[in-house]
N, C-alpha and C positions, 0 to 999 in steps of 0.2 A: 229839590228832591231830597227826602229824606234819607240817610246814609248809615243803614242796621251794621247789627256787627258781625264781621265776615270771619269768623275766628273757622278755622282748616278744621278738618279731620285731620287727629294727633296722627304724627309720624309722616303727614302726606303732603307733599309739597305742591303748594298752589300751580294749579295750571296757567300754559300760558292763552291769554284770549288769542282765538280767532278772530279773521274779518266779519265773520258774521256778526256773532257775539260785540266785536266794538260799535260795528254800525247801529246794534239795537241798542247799548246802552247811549252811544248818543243820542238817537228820537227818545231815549226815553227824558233823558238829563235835559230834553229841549222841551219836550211837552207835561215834564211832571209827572208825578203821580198821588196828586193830593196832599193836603195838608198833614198827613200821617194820621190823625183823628179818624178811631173807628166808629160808625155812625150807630153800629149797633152792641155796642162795649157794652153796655147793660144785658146783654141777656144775648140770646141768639133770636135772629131774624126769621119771619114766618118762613122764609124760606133760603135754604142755607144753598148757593151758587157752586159748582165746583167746574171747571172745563178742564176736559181730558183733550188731548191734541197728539193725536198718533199716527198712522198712514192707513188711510182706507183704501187707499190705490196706491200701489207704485210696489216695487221690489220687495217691500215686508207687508203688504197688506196681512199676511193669513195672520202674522202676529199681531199687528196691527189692530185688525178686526175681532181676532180672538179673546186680545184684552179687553174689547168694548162689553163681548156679553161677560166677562168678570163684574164690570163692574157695575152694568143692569141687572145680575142677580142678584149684590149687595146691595147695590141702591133699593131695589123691590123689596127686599129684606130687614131693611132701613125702617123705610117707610111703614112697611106690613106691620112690622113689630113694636111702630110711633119708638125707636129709639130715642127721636129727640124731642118728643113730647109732641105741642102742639109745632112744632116746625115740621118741616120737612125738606128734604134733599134731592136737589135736579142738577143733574148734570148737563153740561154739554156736550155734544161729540164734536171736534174741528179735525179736518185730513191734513195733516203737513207734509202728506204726500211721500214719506221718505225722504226730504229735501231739508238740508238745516237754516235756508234762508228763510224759508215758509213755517219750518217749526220757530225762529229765532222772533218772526215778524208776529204768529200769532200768539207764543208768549208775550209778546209787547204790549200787546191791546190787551190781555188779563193781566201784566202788572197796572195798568193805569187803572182797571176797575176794583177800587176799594171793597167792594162790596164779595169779590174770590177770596176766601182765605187759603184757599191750594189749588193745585194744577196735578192732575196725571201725566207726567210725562212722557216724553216719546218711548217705544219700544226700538227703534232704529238706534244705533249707538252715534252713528254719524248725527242726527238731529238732537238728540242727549248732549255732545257737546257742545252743540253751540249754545242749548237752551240754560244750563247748568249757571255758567259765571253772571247769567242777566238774572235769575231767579235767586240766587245766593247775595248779587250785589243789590236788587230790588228790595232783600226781605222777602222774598212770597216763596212759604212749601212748595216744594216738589216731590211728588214720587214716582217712581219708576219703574216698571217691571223690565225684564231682558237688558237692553245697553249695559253689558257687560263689558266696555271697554274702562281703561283707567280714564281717570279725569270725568266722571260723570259724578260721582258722591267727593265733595268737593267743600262740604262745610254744613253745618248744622240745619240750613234748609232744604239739603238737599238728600232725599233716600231715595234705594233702590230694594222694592221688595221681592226679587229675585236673586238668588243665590248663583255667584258667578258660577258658570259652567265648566271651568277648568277645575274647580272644586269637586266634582262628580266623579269624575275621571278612576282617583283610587279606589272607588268600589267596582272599578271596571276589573281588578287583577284579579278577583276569584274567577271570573267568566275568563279571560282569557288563557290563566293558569290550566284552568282546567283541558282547555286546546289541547293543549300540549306543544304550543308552536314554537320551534325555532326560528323561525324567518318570519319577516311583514315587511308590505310594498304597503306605501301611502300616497293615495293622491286628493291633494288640502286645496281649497278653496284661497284666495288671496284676498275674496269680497269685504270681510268682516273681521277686524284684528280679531276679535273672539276666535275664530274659527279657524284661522291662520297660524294663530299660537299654540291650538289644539294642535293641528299636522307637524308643525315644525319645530314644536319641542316636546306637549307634555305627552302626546304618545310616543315617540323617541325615548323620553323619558321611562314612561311606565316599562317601554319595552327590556330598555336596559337594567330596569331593577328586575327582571322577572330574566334576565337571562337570551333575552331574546334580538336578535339579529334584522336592524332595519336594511333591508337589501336595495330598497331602491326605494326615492321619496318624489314627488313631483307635483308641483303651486300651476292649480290652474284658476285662467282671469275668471272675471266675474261673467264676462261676455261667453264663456264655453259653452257649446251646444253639442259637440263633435269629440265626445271624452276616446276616441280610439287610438289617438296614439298614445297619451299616456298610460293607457290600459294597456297596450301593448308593452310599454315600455316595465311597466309593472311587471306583469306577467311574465315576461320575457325575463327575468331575475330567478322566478321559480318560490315566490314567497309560499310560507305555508299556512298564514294569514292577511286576510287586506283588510286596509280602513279606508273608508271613503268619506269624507267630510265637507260636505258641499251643505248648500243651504237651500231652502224651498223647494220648487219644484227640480231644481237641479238632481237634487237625491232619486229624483225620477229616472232621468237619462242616462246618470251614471251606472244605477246598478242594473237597467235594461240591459246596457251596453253590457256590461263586465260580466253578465252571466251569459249574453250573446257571445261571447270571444272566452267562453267554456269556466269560468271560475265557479264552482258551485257551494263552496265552503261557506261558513258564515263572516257578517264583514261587519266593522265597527263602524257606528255615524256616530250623528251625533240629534240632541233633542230636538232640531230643525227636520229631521226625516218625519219629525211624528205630527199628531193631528191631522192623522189620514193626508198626509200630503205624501207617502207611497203609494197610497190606492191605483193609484194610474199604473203603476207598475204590475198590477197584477201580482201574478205569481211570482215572479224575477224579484219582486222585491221582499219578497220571504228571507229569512235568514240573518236582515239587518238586526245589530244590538247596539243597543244604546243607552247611559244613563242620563236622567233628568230627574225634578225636584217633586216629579207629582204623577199619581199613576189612581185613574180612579178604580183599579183592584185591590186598591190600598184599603186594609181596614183600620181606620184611626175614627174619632167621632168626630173630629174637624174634617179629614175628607170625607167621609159618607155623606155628612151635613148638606157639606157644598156641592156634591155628585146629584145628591136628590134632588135639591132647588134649580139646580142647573139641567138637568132634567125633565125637571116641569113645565120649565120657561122654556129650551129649546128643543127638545126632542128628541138628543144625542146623546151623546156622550161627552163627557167634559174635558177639553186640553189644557196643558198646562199652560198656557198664556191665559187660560180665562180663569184657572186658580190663582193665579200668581195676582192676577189685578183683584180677585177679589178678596184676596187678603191686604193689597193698599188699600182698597179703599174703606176697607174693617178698621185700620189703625189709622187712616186720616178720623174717621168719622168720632173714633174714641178718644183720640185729642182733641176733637172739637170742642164734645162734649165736655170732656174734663177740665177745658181752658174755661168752656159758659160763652163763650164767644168769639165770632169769628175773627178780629185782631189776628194779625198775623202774624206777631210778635209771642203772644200768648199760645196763637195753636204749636209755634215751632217749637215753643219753652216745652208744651205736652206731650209732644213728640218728642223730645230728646227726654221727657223722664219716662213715658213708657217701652223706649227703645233701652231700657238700662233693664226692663223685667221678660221674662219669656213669656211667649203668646202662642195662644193656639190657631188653628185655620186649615184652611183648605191643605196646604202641602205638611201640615200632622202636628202635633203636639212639642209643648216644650221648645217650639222655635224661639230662637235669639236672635241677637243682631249685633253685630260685631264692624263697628268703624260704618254704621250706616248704610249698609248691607244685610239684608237678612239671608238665615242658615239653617238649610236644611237639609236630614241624611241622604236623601235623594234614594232614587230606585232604581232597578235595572230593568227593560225590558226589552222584548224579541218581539218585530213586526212578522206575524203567519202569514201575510197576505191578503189575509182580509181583516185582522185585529191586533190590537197592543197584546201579548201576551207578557204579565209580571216572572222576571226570572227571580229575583229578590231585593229585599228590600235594603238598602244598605247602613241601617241599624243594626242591621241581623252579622254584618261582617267586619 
């Protein structure tokens, strides 16, 4: 097998592999992956491969699925527009279920097919790292929306075109300023280092620069169904604000519960309460605030663009898992192009020269990319109960 250059994201210290991760590089080290020669180095292929491999079932589906239509509205767009002449671009969908053995296993069968010059990575952060050290040690692009944990952007082949979420956060202190809250009780999910580090430090954090008193904090598992006692135990402090940081439909039962056991104030989540996964909540889940990297009340000409085409094709409204993929798959497709081939050595080289200039897209103008992560001002908004309502934009702060 041939052995590309693993050269780190500067400043970032190699992770260490998982058993997953070693178990796939050794099928791979056993079965190859070609002579390294790309078949279609002259030009690009009638038709250009790409397999995305996310969770279509299992604990992240909604993001999972969400990034799918991102990237069937770019691909239609693609295509629509013959970006790449007479080629054209099919993607595959594969379910990794959530699982990093299953996303580890079906990375392995697209390193061997010479014929993929990239992969859409997982939105799960746990199948992110496993996929990460086989896709950097392979040579084959990766990109990746949400897996926001460390250890997923790992080296030159490897991007994530979501802006970590811990990042959003300090446009949260105009909204909470404005409270006027002395006190906040937190109860943080443990499911997802993302959303773990959220509860038990950066809002601790925010809280402490703005003056403000965490009275009582409390990590519940992933398995919570039953949020009353730590609601109680919240409440029971007498905060004058809460956050609630749970993930998927969780954000459901939490603020059922919490406005059942009398708290009617407003509460902070986080971008996992959105893409109508309050809706179940009804009215109880009115009052959630939260920031994220894309709001289609945004007027910019990259998100309108992607609001209308996403529109036409499903008949919604657009979330931010399905902007965020459709701006990877804008910047795979513009390295392709500008490599002339799918070599995977040439798309990477194109990707790391247009990851040096700003891009436009769905989540707004002027976005950059900083150490292989992309950046953007993000927004705030307020679930009514039946809609995203945009509080502001956080350019604006």
């Amino acid at each position: 097998m041939k052995i590309v250059n693993m050269s780190r994201t500067p400043g970032k210290a190699w992770p260490s592999l998982t058993a997953t991760s070693l178990l796939a590089l050794l099928v791979l080290t056993a079965c190859g992956s070609g002579s390294g020669a790309d078949p279609v180095d002259g030009g690009l292929p009638q038709t250009i491969r790409i397999v995305s491999i996310n969770p279509e079932t299992g604990p992240f589906t909604y993001a999972g699925l969400g990034a799918e239509e991102g990237y069937k509205v770019a691909t239609k767009e693609i295509n629509d527009t013959r970006f790449f002449g007479d080629s054209t671009l099919s993607v595959t969908y594969e379910d990794d279920k959530g699982e990093p053995v299953t996303a580890a296993n079906k990375l392995s069968t697209a390193v061997s097919d010479r014929s993929i010059p990239a992969v859409f990575g997982s939105v799960a952060s746990p199948s992110a790292l496993a996929m990460s050290p086989i896709a950097q040690k392979a040579g084959l692009p990766i990109i990746y929306t949400q897996a926001g944990s460390d250890g997923v952007v790992v080296g030159d082949y490897t991007w994530r075109a979501t802006p970590l979420m811990i990042s959003f956060y300090p446009i949260m202190k105009k909204f909470v300023a404005e409270q006027g809250w002395k006190s906040l009780g937190i109860i943080y999910t443990t499911s997802s280092p993302t959303l773990a580090k959220i509860g038990s430090t950066v809002l601790p954090d925010l809280a402490k620069e703005l003056g403000i008193n965490v009275v009582a904090s409390v990590g519940t598992t992933p398995t919570t169904q039953d949020f009353s006692a730590p609601i109680a135990q919240i409440l029971g402090a007498k905060p004058d604000g809460v956050a609630l940081i749970q993930s998927g439909a969780s954000n459901v039962t939490a603020m059922t519960q919490l406005r059942q056991a009398g708290y009617t104030g407003p509460v902070l989540g986080n971008s996992a309460a959105g893409a109508g996964n309050l809706t179940p909540a009804g009215p109880d889940g009115a009052g959630m605030v939260w920031p994220t990297d894309f709001s289609s009340l945004v007027s910019s000409p990259g998100s309108e663009k992607f609001s209308g085409l996403y529109r036409q094709m499903f008949g919604k409204e657009p979330t931010n898992y399905a902007a965020e993929a459709y701006d990877a798959a804008w910047f795979v497709a513009r390295a392709i192009k500008a490599a002339g081939s799918t070599d995977r050595a040439k798309v990477k080289d194109a990707m790391v020269a247009a990851g040096k200039e700003p891009m436009s897209g769905a989540l707004g103008d002027q976005l950059r990319w900083v150490d292989g992560t992309l950046q953007a001002p993000g927004v705030v908004v307020e679930w009514t109960g039946t809609a995203e309502k945009l509080l502001y934009n956080g350019k604006d702060v």
